[in-house]
SETIKE-987158 format. One record per atom (N, C-alpha, C): x, y, z negated. Coordinates in steps of 0.1 Angstrom, whole numbers, plus 5000, padded with zeros to 4 digits. Example, Ala and Ser with C-alpha at 12.3 -4.5 7.8 and 13.67 -1.06 7.14 Angstrom:
513249434922512349554922513249674922512849784929513749894929512950004921
***
This chain:
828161812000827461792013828061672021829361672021830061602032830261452025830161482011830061292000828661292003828061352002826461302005826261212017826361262027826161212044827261132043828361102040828860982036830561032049830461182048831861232058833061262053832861272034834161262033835161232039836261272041837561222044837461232066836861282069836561252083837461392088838461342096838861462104837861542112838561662116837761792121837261732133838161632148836961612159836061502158836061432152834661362144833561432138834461552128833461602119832361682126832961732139832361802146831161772154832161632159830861542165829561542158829961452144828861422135828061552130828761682127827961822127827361862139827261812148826361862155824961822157825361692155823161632151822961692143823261732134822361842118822561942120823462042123823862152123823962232130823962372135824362502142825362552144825662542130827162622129828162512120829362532121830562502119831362582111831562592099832362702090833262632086835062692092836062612090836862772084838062722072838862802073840462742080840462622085841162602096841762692107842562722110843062892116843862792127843762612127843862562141843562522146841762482143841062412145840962462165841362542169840662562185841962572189843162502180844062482196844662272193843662262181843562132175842562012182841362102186839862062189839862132208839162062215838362092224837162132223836962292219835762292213834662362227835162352236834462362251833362242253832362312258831362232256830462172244830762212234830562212219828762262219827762222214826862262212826962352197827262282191827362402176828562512177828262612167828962722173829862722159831162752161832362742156832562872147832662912131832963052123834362972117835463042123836763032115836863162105837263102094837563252086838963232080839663352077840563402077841563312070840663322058841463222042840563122038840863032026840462962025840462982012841163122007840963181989839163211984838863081978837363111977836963261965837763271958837363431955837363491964838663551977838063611986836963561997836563441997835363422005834163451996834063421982832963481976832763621978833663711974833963821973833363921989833363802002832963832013831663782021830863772009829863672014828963752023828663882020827463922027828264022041829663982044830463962057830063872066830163742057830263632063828663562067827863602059826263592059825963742072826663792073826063952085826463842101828163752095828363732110827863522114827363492104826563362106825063442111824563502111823363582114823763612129824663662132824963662150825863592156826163502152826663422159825463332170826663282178825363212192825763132192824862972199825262872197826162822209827062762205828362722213829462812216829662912203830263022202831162992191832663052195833563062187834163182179834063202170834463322161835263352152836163412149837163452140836763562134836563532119836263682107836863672098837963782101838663832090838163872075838963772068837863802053839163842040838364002042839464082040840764022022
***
């Protein structure tokens, strides 16, 4: 996605910037992205998760698919993925 739109390589407050004309949500496993980012005032809404072990994010998808379903926009969230 991010070689596509041509963001490779783009740090997280750029990335952010530039995700927010396309996007809603924000899915980092960055655990410093909100003391890294000013993410006040942010129109897209921010899902940090836990790890960044993609077996355990596979393994937690219909977690992580329950809390992208309620999240709000310009909302920050932390889900522990077990």
């Amino acid at each position: 996605m991010f070689k596509r739109k041509g963001w490779a390589g783009i740090k997280n407050g750029e990335l952010l910037r530039l995700a927010e004309t396309d996007f809603d949500l924000f899915i980092t496993s960055d655990q410093n992205i909100r003391y890294q980012q000013n993410l006040a005032g942010r129109k897209i809404a921010v899902l940090e998760l836990s790890t960044n072990d993609i077996e355990r994010i596979e393994a937690a998808a219909s977690i992580i698919q329950e809390a992208v379903e309620k999240i709000e926009p310009e909302q920050f969230k932390q889900l522990e993925i077990p």
